[in-house]
C-alpha positions, 0 to 999 in steps of 0.5 A: 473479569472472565471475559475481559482474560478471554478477550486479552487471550482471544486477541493475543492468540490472534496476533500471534498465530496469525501469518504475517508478511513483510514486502518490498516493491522491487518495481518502484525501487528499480523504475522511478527510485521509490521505496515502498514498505509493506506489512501484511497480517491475515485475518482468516484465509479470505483476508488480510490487513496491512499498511505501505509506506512509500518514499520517493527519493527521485527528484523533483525535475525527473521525467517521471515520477510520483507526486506524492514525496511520502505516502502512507497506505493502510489497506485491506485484501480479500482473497478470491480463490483459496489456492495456496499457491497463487491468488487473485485478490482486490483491495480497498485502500486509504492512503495519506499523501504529501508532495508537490505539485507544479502549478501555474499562476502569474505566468510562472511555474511554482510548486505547491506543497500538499497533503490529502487524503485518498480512498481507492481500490486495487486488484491483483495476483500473489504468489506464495511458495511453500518456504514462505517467498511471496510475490505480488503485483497490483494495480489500483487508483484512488482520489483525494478527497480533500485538498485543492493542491493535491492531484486529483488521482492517486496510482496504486501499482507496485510488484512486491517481492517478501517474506511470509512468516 
């Protein structure tokens, strides 16, 4: 029983002591009409874990835009230097994606709807200012692994603009 109380009191301390960051993706939002949604939770100086959700809101016939219409992304980050103020880090990522993708059969254009699966890396800068404004920028990619519909490349590539508390 003592060790079951230690556990619940070592995890509950963790969580809450721990820092954690909220973050929007200013570059997505302005450039191609895209929310991407971020949470990130340190787990020591070194690393962290968080998740994106991204939200394509341009439509279907513009230019340029995603494929993906939904993506969720959990993620983990280890941090190269331990310079408060500015830090490289890579990512490994695995992201959950569903969209449309044209496709071309009996001489007609047709979308196809998928959803798959991605694992893919990233690397990047943040920066942190003592009152707790955080900016990030990133760049990474990642493959499907599973459908046949899906784009068989993923970008990861964002400038996020949050709140650390």
């Amino acid at each position: 029983m003592k060790k079951i109380i230690f556990l619940i009191t070592l995890f509950i301390s963790a969580v809450t002591f721990s820092q954690k960051e909220i973050k929007l993706d200013i570059a997505d939002a302005l450039a191609i009409r895209s929310l991407e949604f971020s949470y990130e939770n340190y787990i020591n100086t070194e690393s962290s874990f968080g998740v994106s959700a991204l939200f394509n809101l341009a439509k279907q016939e513009v230019d340029f835009r995603y494929n993906e219409n939904v993506m969720i992304t959990p993620y983990y980050r280890h941090y190269f230097t331990t310079d408060y103020a500015w830090n490289f880090f890579g990512e490994g990522f695995f992201g959950i994606n569903s969209g449309k993708k044209e496709a071309i059969k009996d001489s007609g254009i047709y979308d196809v709807k998928y959803t798959d699966a991605a694992l893919g890396v990233a690397a990047g800068l943040k920066y942190v200012a003592n009152g707790g404004l955080t900016i990030d920028a990133y760049a990474g990619v990642g493959r499907n692994l599973f459908g046949s519909n899906s784009p068989t490349l993923v970008p990861r590539v964002g400038v996020n603009v949050g709140w650390r508390f």
